[in-house]
C-alpha positions as CSV (number, residue, x, y, z in Angstrom):
1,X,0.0,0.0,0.0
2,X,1.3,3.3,-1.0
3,X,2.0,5.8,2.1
4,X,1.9,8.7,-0.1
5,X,-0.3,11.7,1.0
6,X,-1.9,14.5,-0.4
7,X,-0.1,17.2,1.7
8,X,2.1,17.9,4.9
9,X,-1.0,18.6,7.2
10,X,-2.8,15.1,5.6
11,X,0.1,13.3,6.5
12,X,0.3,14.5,9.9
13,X,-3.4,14.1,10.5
14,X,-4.4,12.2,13.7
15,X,-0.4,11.9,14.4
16,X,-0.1,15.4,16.6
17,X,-1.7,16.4,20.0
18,X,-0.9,18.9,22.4
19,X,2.7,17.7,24.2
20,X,4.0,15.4,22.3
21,X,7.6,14.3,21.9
22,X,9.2,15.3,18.6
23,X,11.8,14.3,16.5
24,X,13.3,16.6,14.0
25,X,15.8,16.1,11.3
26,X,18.4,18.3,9.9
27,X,21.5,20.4,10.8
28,X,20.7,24.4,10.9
29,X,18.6,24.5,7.7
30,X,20.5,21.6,5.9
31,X,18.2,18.7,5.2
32,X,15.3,20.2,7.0
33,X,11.6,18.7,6.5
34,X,10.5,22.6,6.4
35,X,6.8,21.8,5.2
36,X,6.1,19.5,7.8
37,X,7.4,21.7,10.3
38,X,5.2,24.4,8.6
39,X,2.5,22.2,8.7
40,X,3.1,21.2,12.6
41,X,3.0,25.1,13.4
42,X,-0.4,25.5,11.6
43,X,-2.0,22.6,13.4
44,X,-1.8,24.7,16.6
45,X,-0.4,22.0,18.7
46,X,0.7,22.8,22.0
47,X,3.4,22.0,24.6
48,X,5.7,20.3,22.6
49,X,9.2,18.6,23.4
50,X,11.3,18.8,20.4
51,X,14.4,16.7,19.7
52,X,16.6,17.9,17.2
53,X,20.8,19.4,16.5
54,X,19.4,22.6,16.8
55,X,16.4,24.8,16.7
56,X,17.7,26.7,13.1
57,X,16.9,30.8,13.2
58,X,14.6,33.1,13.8
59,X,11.7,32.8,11.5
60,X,12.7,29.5,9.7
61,X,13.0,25.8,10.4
62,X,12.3,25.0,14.0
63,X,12.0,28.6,14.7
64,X,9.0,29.0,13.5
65,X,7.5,26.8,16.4
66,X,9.7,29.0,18.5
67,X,7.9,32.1,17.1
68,X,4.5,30.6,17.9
69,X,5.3,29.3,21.5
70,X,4.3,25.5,20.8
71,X,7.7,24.5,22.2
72,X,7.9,23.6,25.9
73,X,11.1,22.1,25.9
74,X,14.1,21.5,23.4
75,X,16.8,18.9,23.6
76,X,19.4,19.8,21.1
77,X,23.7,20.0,20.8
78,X,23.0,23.4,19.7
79,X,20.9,26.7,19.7
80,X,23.7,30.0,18.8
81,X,21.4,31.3,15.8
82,X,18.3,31.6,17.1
83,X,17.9,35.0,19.1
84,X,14.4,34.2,20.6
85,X,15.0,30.9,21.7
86,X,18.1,32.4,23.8
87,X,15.3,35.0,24.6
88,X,12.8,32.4,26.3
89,X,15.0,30.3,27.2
90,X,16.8,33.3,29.6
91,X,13.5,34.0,30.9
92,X,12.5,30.5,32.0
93,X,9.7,30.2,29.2
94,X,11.4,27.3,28.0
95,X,13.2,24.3,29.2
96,X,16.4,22.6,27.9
97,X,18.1,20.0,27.9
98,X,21.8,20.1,25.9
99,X,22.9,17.5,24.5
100,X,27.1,16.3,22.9
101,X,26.0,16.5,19.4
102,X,27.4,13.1,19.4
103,X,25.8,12.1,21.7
104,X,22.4,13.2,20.5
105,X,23.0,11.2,17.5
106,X,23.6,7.9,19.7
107,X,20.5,8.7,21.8
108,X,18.6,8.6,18.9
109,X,19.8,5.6,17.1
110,X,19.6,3.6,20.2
111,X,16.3,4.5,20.7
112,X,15.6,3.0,17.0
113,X,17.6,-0.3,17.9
114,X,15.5,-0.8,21.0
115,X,18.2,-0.4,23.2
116,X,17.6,1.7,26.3
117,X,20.4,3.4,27.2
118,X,24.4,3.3,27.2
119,X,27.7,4.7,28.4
120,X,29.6,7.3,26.8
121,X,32.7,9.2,27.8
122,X,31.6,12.3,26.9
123,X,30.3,14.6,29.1
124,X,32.3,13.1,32.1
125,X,33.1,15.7,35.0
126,X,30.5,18.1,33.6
127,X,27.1,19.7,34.1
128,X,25.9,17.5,31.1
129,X,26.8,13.9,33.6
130,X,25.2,15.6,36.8
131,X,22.5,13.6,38.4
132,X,23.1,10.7,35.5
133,X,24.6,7.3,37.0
134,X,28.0,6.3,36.4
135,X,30.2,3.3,35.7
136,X,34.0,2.3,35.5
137,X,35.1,0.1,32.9
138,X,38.7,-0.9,32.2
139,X,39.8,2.1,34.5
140,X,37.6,4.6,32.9
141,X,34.6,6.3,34.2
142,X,31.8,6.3,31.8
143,X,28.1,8.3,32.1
144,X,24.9,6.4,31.3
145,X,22.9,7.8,28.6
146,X,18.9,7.1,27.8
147,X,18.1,6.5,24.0
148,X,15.4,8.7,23.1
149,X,12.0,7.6,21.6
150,X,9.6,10.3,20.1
151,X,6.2,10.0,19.2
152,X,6.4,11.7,15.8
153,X,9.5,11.9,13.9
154,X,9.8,14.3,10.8
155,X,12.5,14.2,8.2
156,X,13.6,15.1,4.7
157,X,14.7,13.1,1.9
158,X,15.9,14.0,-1.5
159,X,14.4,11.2,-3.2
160,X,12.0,8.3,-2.0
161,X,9.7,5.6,-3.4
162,X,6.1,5.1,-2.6
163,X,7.1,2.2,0.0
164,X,8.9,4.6,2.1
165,X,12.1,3.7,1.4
166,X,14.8,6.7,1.7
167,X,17.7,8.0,0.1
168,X,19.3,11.4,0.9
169,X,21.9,13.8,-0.4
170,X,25.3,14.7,0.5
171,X,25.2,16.9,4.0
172,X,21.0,17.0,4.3
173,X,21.7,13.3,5.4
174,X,23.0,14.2,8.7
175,X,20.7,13.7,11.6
176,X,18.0,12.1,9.3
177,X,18.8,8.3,9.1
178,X,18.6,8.2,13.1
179,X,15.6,10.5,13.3
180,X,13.6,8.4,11.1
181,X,14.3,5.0,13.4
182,X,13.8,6.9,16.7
183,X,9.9,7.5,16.2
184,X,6.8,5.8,16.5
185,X,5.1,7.0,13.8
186,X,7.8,8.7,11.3
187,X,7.1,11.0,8.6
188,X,9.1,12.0,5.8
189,X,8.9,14.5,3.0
190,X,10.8,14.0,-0.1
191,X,12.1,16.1,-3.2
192,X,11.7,13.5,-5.8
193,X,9.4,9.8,-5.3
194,X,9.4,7.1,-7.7
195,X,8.0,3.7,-7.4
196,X,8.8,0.7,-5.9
197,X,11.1,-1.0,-7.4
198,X,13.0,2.0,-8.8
199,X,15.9,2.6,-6.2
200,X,18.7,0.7,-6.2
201,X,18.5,-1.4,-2.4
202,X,22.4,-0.8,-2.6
203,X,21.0,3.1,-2.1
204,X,18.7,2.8,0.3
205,X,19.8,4.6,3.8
206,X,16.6,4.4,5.4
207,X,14.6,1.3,4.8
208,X,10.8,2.0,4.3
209,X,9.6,-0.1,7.5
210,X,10.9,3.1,9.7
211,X,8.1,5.0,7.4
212,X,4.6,5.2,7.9
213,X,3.4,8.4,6.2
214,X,5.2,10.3,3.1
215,X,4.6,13.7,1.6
216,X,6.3,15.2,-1.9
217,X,8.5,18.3,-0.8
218,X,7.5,21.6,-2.2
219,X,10.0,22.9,-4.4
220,X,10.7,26.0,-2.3
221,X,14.2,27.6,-2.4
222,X,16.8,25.8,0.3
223,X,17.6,28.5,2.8
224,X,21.4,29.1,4.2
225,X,22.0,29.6,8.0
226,X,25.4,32.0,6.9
227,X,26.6,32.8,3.1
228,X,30.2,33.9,3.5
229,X,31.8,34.0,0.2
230,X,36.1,35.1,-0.2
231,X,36.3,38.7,-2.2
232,X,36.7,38.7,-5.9
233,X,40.2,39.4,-6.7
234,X,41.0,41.1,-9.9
235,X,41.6,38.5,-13.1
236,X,45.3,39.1,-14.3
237,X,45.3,41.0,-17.4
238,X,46.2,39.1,-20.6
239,X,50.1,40.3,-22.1
């Protein structure tokens, strides 16, 4: 059966209610599912605990739910671009939880591979291993993680077949293989989506099982967090 829908707010029908956990792939605006988060701030939903690298800028990406205050709490690596979400969270509006980027990546694919929790280095002797049990092994001392399991996950693909099977492009891969395995009910939106049978399996990052509900991607233009480009130097004149 195809899991194509008609639109971002058709696939998330019956999927969102009012505090939720949320799953979000991407890195700043990189390989961001920006219609389904679009679609997630016009559905009004409340109270939200979202789960992503970062919370991209003011006024686009996961800013937008910022901007709407549907966000009651925000585990992430990283949050330096987005002005109001440094503004709320300064005046206790909203919760969070940091996050080793690497570590963020391991919660999540755990919580895909059905494994609860494990120990990590990182974080060790900071405020990120306060309150969390710890453990030697082999003479080092390690800090227990939990995996994280959302209710909803959202990504973005570049290209997808009807079955749900993904396949993503260069850097807007990054945290969207372990997204998509880390919810319970996992959408994805897609640039381009063929049918089955069409991708090569040797392709395939995310295998369609992980993917209940799929959406074509509007062909909006990609945004960029910072452009910074070197200055034109002068071309050499010809003898």
């Amino acid at each position: 059966m195809s899991k194509l829908k008609t639109g971002a707010a058709d696939a998330l029908r019956d999927a969102l209610r009012d505090g939720i956990t949320l799953a979000v792939g991407g890195f700043g605006l990189s390989g961001i599912p920006a219609d389904l988060i679009e679609a997630v701030r016009d559905s009004g939903v409340r109270g939200l605990t979202v789960v992503s690298n970062n919370m991209g800028v003011d006024g686009k990406g996961l800013g937008v739910l910022i901007e709407a205050g549907q966000v009651r709490k925000v585990i992430a690596s990283y949050v330096g671009e987005n002005k109001l979400f440094a503004e709320q969270y300064l005046a206790g509006k909203l919760e969070v939880e940091f996050t080793p980027q690497g570590t963020l990546a391991e919660r999540l694919r755990a919580g895909g591979a059905g494994i609860p929790a494990f120990y990590t280095k990182t974080g060790v002797g900071t405020l990120v291993a306060e309150g969390k049990r710890h453990e030697v092994f082999d003479g080092e001392t390690y800090v227990q993680e939990r995996a994280i399991r959302a209710d909803v996950a959202l990504v973005h693909a570049h290209t997808a077949d009807t079955d749900g099977n993904l396949v993503y492009r260069y850097t807007a891969r990054n945290f969207n293989p372990v997204v998509a395995t880390a919810g319970a009910v996992t959408i994805a939106e897609a640039e381009v989506i063929v049918e089955p049978g069409t991708l090569d399996p040797n392709h395939i990052v995310t295998p369609g099982v992980y993917v209940q509900r799929l959406v074509q991607a509007s062909g909006r233009v990609k945004d960029i967090e910072q452009r910074t480009v070197r200055p034109r130097t002068a071309e050499p004149v010809p003898a």
